[in-house]
DOKEVO-801459 format. One record per residue (C-alpha): residue number from 1; residue in one letter; x, y, z. Coordinates in steps of 0.001 Angstrom, whole numbers. Layout:
<atoms>
<atom n="NUM" res="A" X="X" Y="Y" Z="Z"/>
...
</atoms>
This chain:
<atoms>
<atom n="1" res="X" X="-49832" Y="5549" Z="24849"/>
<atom n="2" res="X" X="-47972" Y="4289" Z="27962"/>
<atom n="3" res="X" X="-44353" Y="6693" Z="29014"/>
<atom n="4" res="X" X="-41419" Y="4956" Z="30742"/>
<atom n="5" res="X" X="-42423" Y="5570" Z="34426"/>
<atom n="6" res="X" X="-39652" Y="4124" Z="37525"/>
<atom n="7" res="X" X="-40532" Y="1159" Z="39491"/>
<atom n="8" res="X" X="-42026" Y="1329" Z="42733"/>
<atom n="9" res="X" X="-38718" Y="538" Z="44395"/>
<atom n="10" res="X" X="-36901" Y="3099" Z="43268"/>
<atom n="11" res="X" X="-39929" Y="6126" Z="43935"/>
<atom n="12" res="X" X="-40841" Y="4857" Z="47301"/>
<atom n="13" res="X" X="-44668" Y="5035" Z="46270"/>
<atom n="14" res="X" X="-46971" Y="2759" Z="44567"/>
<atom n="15" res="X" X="-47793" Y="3047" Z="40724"/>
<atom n="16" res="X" X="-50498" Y="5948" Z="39335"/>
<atom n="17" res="X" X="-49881" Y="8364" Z="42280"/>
<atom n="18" res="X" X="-49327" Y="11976" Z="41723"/>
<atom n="19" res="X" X="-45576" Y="11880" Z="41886"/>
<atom n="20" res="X" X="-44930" Y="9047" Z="39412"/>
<atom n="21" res="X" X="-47724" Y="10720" Z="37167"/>
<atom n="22" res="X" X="-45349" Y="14150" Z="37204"/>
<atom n="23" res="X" X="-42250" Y="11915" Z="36824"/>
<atom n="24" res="X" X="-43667" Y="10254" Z="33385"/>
<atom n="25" res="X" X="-44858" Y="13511" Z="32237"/>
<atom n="26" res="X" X="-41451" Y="15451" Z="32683"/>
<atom n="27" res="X" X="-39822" Y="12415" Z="30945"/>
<atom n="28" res="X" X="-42797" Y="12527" Z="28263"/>
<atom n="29" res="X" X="-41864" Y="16038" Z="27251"/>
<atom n="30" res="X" X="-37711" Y="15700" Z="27458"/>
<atom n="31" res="X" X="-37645" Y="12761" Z="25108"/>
<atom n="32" res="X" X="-40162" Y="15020" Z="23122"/>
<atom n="33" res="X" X="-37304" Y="17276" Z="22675"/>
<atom n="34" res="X" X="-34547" Y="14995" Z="21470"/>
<atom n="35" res="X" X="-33776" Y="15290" Z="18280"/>
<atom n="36" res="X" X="-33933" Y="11636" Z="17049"/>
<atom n="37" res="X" X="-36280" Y="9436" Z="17098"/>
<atom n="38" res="X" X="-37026" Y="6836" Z="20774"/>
<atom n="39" res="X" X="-39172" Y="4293" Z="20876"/>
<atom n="40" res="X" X="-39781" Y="1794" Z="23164"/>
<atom n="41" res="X" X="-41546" Y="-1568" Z="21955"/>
<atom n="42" res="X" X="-42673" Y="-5260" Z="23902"/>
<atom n="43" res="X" X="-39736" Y="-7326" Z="23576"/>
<atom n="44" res="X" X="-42387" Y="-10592" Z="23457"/>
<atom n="45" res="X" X="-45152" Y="-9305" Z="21823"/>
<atom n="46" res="X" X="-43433" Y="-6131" Z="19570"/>
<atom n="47" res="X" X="-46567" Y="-4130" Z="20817"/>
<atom n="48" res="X" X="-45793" Y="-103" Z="19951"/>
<atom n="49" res="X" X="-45526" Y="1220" Z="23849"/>
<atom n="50" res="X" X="-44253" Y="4773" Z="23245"/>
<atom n="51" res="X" X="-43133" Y="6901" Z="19857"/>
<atom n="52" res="X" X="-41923" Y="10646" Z="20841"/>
<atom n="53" res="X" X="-42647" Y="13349" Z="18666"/>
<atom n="54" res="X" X="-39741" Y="13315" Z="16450"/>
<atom n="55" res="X" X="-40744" Y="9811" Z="15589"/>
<atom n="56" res="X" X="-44395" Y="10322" Z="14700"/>
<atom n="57" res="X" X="-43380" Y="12766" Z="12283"/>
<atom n="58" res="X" X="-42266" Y="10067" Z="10443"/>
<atom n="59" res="X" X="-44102" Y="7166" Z="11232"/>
<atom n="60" res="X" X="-47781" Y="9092" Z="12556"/>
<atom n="61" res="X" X="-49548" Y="7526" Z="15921"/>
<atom n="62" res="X" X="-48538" Y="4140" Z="16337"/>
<atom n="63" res="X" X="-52235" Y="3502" Z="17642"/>
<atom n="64" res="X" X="-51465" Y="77" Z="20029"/>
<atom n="65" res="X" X="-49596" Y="-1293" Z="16467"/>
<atom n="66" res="X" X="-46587" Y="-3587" Z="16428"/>
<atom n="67" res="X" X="-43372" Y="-1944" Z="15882"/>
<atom n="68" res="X" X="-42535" Y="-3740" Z="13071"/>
<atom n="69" res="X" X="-46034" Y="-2937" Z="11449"/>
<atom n="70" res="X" X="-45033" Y="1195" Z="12569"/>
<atom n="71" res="X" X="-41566" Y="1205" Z="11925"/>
<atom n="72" res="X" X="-41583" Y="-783" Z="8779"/>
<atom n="73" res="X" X="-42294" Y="-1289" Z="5438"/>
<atom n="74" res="X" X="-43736" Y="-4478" Z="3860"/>
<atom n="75" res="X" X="-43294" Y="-7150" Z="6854"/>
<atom n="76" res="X" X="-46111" Y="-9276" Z="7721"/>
<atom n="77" res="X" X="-44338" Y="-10309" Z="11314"/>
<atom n="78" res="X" X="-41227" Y="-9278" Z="13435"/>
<atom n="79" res="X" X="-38061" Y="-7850" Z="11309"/>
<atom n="80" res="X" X="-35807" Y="-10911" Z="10489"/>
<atom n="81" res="X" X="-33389" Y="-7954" Z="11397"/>
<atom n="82" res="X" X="-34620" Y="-7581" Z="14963"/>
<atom n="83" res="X" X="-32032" Y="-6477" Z="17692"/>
<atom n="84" res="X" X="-33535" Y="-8342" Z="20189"/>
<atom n="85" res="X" X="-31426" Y="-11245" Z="20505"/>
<atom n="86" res="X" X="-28638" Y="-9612" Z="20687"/>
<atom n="87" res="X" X="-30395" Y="-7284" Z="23922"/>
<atom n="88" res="X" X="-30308" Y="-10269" Z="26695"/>
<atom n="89" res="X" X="-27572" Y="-12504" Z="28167"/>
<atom n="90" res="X" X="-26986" Y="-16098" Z="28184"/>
<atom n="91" res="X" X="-29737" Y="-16018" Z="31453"/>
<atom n="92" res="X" X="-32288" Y="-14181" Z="29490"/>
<atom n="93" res="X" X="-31274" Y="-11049" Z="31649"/>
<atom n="94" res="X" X="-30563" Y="-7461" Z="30047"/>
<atom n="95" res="X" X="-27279" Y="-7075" Z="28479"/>
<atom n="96" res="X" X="-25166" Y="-4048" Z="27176"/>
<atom n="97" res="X" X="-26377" Y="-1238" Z="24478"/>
<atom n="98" res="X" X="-26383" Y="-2844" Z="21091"/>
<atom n="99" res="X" X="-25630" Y="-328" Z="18591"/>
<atom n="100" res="X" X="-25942" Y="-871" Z="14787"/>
<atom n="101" res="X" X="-26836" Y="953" Z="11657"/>
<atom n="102" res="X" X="-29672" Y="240" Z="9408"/>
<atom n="103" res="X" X="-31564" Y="1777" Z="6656"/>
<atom n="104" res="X" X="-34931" Y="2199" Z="7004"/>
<atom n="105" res="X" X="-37239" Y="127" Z="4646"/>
<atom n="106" res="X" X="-40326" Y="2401" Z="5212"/>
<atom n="107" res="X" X="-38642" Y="6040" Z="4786"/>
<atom n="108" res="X" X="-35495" Y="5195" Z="3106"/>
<atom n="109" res="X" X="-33347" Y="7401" Z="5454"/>
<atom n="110" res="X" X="-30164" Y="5611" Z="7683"/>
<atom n="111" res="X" X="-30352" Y="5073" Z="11143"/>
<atom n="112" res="X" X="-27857" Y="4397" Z="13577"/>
<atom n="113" res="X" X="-29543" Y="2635" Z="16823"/>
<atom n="114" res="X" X="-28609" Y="2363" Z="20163"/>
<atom n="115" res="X" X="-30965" Y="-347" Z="21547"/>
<atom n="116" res="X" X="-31302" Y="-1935" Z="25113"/>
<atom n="117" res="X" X="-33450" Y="-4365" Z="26827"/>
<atom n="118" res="X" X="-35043" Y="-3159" Z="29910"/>
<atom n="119" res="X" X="-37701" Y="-4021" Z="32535"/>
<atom n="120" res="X" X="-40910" Y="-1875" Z="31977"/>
<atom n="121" res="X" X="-42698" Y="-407" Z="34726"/>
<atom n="122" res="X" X="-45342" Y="-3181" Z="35025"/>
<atom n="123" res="X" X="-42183" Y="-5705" Z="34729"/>
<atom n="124" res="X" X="-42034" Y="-6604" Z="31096"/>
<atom n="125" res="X" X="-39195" Y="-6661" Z="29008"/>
<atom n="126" res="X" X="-39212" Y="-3583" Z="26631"/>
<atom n="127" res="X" X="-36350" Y="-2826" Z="23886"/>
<atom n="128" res="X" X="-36056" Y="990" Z="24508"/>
<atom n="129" res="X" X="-34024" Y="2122" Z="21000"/>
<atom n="130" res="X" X="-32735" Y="5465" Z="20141"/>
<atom n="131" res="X" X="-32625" Y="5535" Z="16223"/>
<atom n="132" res="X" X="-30489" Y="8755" Z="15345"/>
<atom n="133" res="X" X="-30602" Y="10287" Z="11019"/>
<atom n="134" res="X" X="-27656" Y="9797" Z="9804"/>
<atom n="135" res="X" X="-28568" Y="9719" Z="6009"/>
<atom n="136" res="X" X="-26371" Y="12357" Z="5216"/>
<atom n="137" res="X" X="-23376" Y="10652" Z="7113"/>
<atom n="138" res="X" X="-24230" Y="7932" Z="4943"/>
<atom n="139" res="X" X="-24219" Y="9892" Z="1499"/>
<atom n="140" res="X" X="-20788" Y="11949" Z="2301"/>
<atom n="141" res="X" X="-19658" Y="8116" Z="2759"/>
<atom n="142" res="X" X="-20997" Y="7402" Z="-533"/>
<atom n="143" res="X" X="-19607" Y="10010" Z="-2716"/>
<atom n="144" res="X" X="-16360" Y="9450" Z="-819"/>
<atom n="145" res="X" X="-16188" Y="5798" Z="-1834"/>
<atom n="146" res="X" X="-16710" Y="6784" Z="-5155"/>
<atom n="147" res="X" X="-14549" Y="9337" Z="-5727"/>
<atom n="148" res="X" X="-11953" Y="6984" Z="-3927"/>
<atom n="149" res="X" X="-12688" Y="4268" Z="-6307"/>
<atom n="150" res="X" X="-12780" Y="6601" Z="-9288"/>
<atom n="151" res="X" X="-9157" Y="7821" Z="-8105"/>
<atom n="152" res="X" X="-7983" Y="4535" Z="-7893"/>
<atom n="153" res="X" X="-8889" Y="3216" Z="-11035"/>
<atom n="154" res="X" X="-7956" Y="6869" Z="-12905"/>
<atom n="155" res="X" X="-4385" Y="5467" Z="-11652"/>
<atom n="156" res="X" X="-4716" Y="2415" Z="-13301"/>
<atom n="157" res="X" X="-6260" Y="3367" Z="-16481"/>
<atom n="158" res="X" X="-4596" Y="5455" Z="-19728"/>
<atom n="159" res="X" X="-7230" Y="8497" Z="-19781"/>
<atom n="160" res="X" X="-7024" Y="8519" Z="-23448"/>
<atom n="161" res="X" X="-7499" Y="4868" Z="-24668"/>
<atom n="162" res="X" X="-8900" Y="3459" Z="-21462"/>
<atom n="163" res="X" X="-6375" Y="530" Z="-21108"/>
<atom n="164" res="X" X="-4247" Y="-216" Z="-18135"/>
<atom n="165" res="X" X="-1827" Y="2190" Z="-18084"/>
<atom n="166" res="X" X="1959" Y="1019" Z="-17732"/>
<atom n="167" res="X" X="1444" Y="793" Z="-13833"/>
<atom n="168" res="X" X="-1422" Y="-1241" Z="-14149"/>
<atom n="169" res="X" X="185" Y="-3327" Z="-17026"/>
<atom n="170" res="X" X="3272" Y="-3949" Z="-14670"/>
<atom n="171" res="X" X="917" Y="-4969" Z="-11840"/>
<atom n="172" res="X" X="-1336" Y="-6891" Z="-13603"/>
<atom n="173" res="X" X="1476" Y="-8909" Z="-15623"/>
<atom n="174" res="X" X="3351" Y="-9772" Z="-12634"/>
<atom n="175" res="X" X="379" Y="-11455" Z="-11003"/>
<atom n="176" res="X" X="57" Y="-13081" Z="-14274"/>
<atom n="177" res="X" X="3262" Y="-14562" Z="-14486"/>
<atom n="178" res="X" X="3362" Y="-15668" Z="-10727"/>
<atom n="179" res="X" X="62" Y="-17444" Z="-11303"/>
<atom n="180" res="X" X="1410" Y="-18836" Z="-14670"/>
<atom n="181" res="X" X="5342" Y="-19855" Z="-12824"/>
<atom n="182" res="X" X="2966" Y="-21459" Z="-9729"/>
<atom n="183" res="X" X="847" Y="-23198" Z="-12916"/>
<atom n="184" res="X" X="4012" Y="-24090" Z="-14933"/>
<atom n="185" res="X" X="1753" Y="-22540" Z="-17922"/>
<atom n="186" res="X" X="2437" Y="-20983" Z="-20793"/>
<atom n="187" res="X" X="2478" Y="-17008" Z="-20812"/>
<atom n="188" res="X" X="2773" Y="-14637" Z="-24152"/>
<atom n="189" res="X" X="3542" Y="-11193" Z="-24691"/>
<atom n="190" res="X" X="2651" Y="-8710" Z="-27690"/>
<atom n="191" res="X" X="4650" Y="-6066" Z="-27992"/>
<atom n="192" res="X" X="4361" Y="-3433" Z="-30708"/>
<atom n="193" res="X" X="4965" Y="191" Z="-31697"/>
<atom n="194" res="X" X="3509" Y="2571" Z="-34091"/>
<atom n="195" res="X" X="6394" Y="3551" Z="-36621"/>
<atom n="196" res="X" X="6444" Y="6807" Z="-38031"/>
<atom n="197" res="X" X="3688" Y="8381" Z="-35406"/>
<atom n="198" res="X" X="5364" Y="11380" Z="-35051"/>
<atom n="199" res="X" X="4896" Y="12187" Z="-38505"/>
<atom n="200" res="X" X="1203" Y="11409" Z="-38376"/>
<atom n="201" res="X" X="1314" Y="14277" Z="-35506"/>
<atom n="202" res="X" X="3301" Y="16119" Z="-37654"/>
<atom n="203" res="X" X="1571" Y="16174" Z="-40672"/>
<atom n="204" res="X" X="-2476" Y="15575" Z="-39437"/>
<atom n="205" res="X" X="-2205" Y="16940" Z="-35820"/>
<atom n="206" res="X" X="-2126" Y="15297" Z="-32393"/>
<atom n="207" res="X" X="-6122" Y="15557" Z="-32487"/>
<atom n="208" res="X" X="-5339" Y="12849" Z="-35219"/>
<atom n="209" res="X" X="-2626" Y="11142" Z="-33397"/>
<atom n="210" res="X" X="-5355" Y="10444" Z="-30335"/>
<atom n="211" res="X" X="-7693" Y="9353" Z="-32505"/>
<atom n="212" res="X" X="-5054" Y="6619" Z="-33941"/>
<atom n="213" res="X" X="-3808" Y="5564" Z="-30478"/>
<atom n="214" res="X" X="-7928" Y="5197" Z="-29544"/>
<atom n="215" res="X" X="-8550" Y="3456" Z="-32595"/>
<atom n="216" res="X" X="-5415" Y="519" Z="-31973"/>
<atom n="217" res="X" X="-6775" Y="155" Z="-28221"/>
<atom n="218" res="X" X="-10503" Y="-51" Z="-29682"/>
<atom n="219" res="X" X="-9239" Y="-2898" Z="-31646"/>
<atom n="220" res="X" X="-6907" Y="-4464" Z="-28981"/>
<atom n="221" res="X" X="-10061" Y="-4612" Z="-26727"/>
<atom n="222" res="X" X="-12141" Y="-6245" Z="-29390"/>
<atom n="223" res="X" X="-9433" Y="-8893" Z="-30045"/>
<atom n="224" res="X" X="-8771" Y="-10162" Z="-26551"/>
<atom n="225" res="X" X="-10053" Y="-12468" Z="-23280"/>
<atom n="226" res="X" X="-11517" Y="-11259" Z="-20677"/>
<atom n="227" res="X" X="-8176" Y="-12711" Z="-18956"/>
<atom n="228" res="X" X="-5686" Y="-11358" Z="-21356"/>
<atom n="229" res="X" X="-3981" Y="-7785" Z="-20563"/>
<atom n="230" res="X" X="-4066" Y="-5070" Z="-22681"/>
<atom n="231" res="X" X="-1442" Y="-1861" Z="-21631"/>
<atom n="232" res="X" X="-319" Y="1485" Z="-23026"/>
<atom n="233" res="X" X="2811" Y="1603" Z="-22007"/>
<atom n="234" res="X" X="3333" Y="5088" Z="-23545"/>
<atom n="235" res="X" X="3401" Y="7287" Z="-25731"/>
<atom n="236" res="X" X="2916" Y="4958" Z="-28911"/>
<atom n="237" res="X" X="3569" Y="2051" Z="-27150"/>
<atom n="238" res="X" X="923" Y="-1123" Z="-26413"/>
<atom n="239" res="X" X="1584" Y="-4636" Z="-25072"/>
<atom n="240" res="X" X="-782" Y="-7291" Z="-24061"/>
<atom n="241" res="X" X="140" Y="-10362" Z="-21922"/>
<atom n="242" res="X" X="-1875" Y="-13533" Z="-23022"/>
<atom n="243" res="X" X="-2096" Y="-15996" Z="-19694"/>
<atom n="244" res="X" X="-2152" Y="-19716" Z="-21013"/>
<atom n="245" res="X" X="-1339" Y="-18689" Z="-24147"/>
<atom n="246" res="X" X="1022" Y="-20902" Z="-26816"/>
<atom n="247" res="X" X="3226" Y="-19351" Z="-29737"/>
<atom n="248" res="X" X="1323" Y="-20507" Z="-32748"/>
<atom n="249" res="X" X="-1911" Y="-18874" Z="-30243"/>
<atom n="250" res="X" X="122" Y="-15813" Z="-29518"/>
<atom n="251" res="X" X="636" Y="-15497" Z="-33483"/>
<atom n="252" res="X" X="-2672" Y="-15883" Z="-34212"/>
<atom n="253" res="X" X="-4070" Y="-13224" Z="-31690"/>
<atom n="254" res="X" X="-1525" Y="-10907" Z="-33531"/>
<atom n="255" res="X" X="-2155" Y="-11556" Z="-37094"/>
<atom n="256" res="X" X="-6096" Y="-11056" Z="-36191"/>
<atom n="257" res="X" X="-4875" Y="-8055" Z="-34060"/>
<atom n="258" res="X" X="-3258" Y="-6758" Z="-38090"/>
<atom n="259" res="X" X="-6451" Y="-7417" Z="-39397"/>
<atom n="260" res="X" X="-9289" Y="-6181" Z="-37427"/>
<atom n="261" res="X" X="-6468" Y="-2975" Z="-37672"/>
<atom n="262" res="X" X="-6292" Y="-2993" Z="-41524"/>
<atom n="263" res="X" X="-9968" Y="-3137" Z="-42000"/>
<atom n="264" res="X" X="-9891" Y="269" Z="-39562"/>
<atom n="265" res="X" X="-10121" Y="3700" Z="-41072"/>
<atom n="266" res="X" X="-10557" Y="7343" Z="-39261"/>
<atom n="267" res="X" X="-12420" Y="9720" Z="-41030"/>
<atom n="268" res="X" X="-9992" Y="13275" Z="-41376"/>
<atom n="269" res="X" X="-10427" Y="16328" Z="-43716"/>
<atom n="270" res="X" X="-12405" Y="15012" Z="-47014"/>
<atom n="271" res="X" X="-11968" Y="11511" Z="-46817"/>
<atom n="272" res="X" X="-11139" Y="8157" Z="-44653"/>
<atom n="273" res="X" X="-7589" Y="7328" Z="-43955"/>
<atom n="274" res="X" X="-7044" Y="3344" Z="-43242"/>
<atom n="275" res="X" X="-4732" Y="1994" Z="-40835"/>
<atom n="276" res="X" X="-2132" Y="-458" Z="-42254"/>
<atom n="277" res="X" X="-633" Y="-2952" Z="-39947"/>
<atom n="278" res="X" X="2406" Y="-5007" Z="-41684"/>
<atom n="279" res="X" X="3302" Y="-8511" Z="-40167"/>
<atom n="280" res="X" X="6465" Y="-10138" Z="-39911"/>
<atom n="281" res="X" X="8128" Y="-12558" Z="-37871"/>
<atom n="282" res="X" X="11457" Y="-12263" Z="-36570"/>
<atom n="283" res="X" X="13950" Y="-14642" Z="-34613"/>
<atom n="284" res="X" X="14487" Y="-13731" Z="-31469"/>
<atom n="285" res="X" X="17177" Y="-14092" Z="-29826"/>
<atom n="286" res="X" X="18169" Y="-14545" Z="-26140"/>
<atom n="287" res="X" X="18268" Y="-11155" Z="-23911"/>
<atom n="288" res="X" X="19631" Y="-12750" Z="-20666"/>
<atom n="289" res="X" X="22457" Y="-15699" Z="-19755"/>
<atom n="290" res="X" X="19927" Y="-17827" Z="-18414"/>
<atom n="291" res="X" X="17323" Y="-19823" Z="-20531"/>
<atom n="292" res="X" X="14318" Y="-19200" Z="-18531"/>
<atom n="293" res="X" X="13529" Y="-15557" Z="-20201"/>
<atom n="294" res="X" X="13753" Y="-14860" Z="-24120"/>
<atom n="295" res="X" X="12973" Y="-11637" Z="-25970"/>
<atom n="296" res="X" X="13609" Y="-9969" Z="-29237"/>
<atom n="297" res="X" X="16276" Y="-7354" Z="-29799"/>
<atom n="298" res="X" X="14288" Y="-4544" Z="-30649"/>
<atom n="299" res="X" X="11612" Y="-3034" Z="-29305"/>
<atom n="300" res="X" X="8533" Y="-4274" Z="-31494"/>
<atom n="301" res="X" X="6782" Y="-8300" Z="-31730"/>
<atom n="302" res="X" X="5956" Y="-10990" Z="-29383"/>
<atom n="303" res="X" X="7223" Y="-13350" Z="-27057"/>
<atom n="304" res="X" X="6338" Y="-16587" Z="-25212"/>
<atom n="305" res="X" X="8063" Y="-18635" Z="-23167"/>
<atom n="306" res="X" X="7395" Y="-21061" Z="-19943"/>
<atom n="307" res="X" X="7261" Y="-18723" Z="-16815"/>
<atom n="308" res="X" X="9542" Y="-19687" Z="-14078"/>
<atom n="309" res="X" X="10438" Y="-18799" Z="-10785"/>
<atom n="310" res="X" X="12411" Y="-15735" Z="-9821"/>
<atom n="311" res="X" X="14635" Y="-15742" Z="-6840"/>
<atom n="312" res="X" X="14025" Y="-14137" Z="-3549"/>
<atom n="313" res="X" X="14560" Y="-10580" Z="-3948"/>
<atom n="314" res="X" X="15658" Y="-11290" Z="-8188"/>
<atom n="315" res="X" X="14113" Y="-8990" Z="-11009"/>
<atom n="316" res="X" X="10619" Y="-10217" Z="-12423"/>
<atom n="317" res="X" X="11173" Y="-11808" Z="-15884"/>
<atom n="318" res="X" X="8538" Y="-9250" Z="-17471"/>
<atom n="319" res="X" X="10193" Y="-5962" Z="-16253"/>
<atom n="320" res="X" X="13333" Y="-7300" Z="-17126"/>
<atom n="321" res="X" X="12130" Y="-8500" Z="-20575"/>
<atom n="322" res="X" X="10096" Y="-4881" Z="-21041"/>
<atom n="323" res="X" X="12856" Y="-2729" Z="-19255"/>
<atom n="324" res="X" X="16112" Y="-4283" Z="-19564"/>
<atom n="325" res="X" X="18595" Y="-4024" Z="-22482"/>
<atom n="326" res="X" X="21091" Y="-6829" Z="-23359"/>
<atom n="327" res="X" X="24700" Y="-6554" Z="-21931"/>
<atom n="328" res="X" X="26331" Y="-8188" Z="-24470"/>
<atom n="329" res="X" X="26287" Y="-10279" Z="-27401"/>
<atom n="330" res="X" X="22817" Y="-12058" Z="-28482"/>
<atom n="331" res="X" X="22926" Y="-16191" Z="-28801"/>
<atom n="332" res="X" X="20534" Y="-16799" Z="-31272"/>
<atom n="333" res="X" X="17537" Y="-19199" Z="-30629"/>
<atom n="334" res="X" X="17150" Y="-22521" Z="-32350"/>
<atom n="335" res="X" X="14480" Y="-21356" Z="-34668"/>
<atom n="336" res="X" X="11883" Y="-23982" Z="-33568"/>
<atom n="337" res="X" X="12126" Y="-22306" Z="-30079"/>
<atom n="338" res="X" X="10183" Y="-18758" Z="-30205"/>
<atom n="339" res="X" X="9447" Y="-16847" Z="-33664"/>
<atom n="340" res="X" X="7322" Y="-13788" Z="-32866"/>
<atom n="341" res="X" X="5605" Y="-11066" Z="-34481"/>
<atom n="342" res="X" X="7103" Y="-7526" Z="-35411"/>
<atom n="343" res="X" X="4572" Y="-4705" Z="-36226"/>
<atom n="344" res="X" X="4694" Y="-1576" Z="-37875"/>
<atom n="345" res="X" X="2159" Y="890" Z="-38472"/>
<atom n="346" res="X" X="1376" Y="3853" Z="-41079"/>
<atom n="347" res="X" X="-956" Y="6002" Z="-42036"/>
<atom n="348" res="X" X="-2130" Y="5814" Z="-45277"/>
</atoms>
């Protein structure tokens, strides 16, 4: 196996003499020492010319092989990956260190390579490549990611029912209804409550009362789209937002939301107690003095209306329709315009 020895220009003396010999020997045994792996490899023919130690620990005596047949797994010619195009100038000439990370397809460990194109001593072109471990870099990375990504989506997500929390529902629902005003779509909201849920925590235990709030979003997610939004907003409080979504569609999703409900039961003490979900439609009336948002005066049913366009700087139509109470007196709706569902839920 052939060492990186100096040209004759630069030693004064002509190649194999004693002093070049001693010069490729002390070079031999300090890239022996470095604690990474060097290789240097025939930029036109990828013939193996030198592996130190730390590299044929992983990847034995290279033996006069090709690099990508040493440094490899599986490849029956060069790497498609191959640095050396990116090694030489416009002229063919060596150009700057190329440095890049890659993961090794024979060992499975990360690398992170320095490479360079430079002439060898007999005047080749060699890549000369300094491949440093950074596997465990690359794992700390990993698990950081992922505990990132786990953060950010605990902040999205109710921990007890798994649906978007009220953050996420708020987020969520005003992309919706900007994509719906841009669309000039339709848009519906279900809004409901579960009346007299402090007495089921009263009388069976909050253990019971989780299992009742898991049990509505259980159905909730079996009812919807894969578009369609389904939110705790709190406490006892759910709402889904239905994208494209018409009235006599919105009050179908609910009264299938009631039933997949009624046909629920949680299992409690001796028996199975069944979850009741009563249906009824209300007329709602209009929160706001303009005509673009309508909602219900109380805090239970469903809405849908055409989404429009907020002002610069103006409230969002769903927080204001979710947060905002009316100011003064209610003007009725023609009854053809919006009729909505109103739930209420028991514990039988």
């Amino acid at each position: 196996m052939h060492s990186p020895e100096s040209t004759p220009e630069e030693t004064g003396r002509g190649p194999g003499t004693a002093c070049d010999c001693s010069r490729a020997a002390s070079l031999e045994i300090i890239l022996d020492s470095i604690d990474a792996i060097v290789y240097v490899a025939d930029m036109h023919s990828h013939d193996l010319l030198f592996l130190n130690s730390y590299g044929r620990q992983y990847y034995g005596n290279p033996g006069g092989m090709k690099c990508w047949q040493v440094m490899q797994a599986g490849q029956s010619g060069p790497c498609d990956f191959c640095s050396n195009p990116y090694l030489l100038d416009g002229n063919g000439e060596p150009a700057g260190v190329h440095v890049w990370e890659i993961r090794n397809t024979r060992t499975g460990r990360w690398y992170e390579c320095r490479d360079r194109a430079r002439y060898w001593a007999d005047g080749r072109l060699v890549r000369i490549e300094i491949a440093t471990d950074i596997t465990e870099r690359k794992r700390i990375e990993a698990e950081l990611a992922e505990a990132k990504h786990q953060a950010e989506a605990l902040a999205q997500i109710d921990e007890l029912t798994g649906l978007n929390n009220r953050r996420a529902f708020f987020q969520l629902g005003l992309q919706a209804f900007r994509q719906a005003a841009r669309a000039a779509s339709p848009i519906a909201v279900i809004m409901f409550d579960l009346d007299h849920f402090k007495q089921i925590n009263d009388v069976h235990g909050h253990l019971v009362g989780d299992k009742v709030l898991v049990a509505v979003a259980d159905s909730m997610r079996a009812q919807v789209r894969e578009a369609d939004i389904a939110g705790r907003l709190g406490g006892e409080e759910f709402a889904l937002i239905l994208p494209e979504t018409s009235l006599p569609e919105a009050l179908t999703v609910a009264e299938r939301l009631r039933g997949a409900i009624a046909a629920t039961s949680l299992a409690h003490g001796a028996g199975r107690h069944p979850l009741h979900l009563q249906l009824r439609r209300r007329r709602l009336r209009e929160r706001f003095a303009g005509p673009r948002t309508h909602a219900q005066p109380g805090g239970c049913g469903a809405l849908q209306g055409q989404a429009q366009r907020t002002q610069p700087g103006g409230a969002h139509p769903l927080k204001a329709l979710l947060l905002r109470r009316p100011a003064g007196p209610h003007r009725a709706l023609p009854p053809a315009a919006v009729a909505t569902p109103s739930c209420s839920r028991r514990m039988g």
